[in-house]
N, C-alpha and C positions, 0 to 999 in steps of 0.2 A: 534499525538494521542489525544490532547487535544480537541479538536473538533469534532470531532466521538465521545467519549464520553460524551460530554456535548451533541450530538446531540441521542446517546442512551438514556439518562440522561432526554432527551425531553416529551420523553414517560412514563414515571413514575422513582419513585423511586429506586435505586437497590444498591447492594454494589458488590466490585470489582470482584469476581468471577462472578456473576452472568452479567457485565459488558462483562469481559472476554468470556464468553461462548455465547452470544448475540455475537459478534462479530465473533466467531468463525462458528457459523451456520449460521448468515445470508453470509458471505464473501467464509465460504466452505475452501478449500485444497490450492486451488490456491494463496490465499492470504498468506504473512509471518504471522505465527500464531504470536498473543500480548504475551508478557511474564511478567506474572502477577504483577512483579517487577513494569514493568515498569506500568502498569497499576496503581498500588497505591501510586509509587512515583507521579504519573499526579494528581491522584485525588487530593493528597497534596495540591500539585503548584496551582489547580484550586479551592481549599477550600483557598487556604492563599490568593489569586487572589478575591476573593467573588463572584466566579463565580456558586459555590455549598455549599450547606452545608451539613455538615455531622452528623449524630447522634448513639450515640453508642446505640445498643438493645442487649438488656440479653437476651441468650439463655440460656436452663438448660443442664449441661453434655456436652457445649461444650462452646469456651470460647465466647465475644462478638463479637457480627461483628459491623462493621460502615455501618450505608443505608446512599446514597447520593440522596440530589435531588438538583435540579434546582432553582439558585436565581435567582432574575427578572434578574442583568446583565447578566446570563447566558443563558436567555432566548436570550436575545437581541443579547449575541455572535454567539445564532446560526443563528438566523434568517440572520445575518450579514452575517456569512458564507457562508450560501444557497443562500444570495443577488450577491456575490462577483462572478464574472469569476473565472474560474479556470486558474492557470498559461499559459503564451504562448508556444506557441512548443521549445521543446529544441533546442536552437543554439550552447550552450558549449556541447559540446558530445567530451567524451574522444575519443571515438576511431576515429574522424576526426580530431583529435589533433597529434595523433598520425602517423594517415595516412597523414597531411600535414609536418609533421618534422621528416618523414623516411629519405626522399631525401638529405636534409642535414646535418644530423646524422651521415648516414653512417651505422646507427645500427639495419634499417630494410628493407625488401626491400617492396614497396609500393601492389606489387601484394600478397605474401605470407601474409602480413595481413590481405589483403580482403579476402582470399581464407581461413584463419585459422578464422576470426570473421565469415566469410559464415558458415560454420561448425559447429560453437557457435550453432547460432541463428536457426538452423535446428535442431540440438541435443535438445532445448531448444522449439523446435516447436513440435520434436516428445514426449518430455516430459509432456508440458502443455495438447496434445492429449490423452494420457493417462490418465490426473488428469483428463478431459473431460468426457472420458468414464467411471471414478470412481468414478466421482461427482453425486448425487443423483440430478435424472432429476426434479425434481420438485424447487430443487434450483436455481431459474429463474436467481437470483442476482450472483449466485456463477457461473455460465453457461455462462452469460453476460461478470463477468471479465473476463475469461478466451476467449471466443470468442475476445473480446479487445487487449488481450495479442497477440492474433494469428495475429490479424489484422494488431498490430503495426510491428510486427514482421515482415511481408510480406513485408510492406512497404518499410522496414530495410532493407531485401533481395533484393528489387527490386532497393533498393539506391544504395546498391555495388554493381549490377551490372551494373547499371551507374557511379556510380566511375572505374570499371576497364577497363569499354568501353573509358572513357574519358583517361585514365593513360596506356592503353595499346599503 
């Protein structure tokens, strides 16, 4: 969370809700919504860090809010961010953890797993379809994740069923 923020933070000034809801329209349904918590415990860590600074403004009839903006380090965190790869593909995946230490367990059998995570990932496929069809089309970003989601997912499908060709 700390780096989405500072990289909303990039764009101007804002304080945590208004953080919150920038996230929430640009990412759409599909994403875990932020939970505001957590949102202003991050600003904390990234104002004590000097990566933002924060200033309280008086409103009238309601209490203060804190605007945050952007210090040069936090300028410099995002640019760093947007410089960096993104992680490599996952190799620890639980559930080929699982599917390699059924056999000697004794406590699953190697096909019913494939056959109960297939199910998963299809449930979870006709799910994201739906968020698809009740995502507002114009939300190109939010349309995006969610096409990703489908994609990985396929993938995923197409693994197990090369894992149960190979285990059959």
């Amino acid at each position: 969370m700390r780096l989405p923020l500072l990289a909303l933070l990039a764009k101007g000034p804002a304080h945590g809700y208004e953080l919150k809801q920038a996230l929430e329209k640009l990412l759409g349904a599909a994403y875990p919504q932020p939970n505001i918590g957590q949102i202003y415990v991050t600003l904390g860590r990234l104002e004590k860090a000097g990566l933002i600074e924060g200033e309280d403004v008086a409103q009238t009839a309601r209490p203060n809010k804190r605007i945050y903006r952007l210090t040069p380090a936090g300028r410099e965190a995002v640019a760093a961010w947007f410089e960096e790869p993104t992680a490599e593909p996952r190799v620890r995946d639980e559930f080929f953890m699982k599917l390699a230490l059924a056999p000697d367990s004794g406590a699953a059998d190697q096909i019913a797993l494939i056959n109960k995570q297939r199910r998963h990932y299809l449930n979870t496929m006709r799910d994201l379809s739906k968020l698809a069809a009740a995502e507002d089309r114009d939300n190109r970003v939010a349309q995006l994740l969610i096409e990703g989601a489908m994609l990985h997912l396929q993938a995923d499908l197409d693994w197990l069923e090369r894992c149960q060709e190979e285990l059959e």
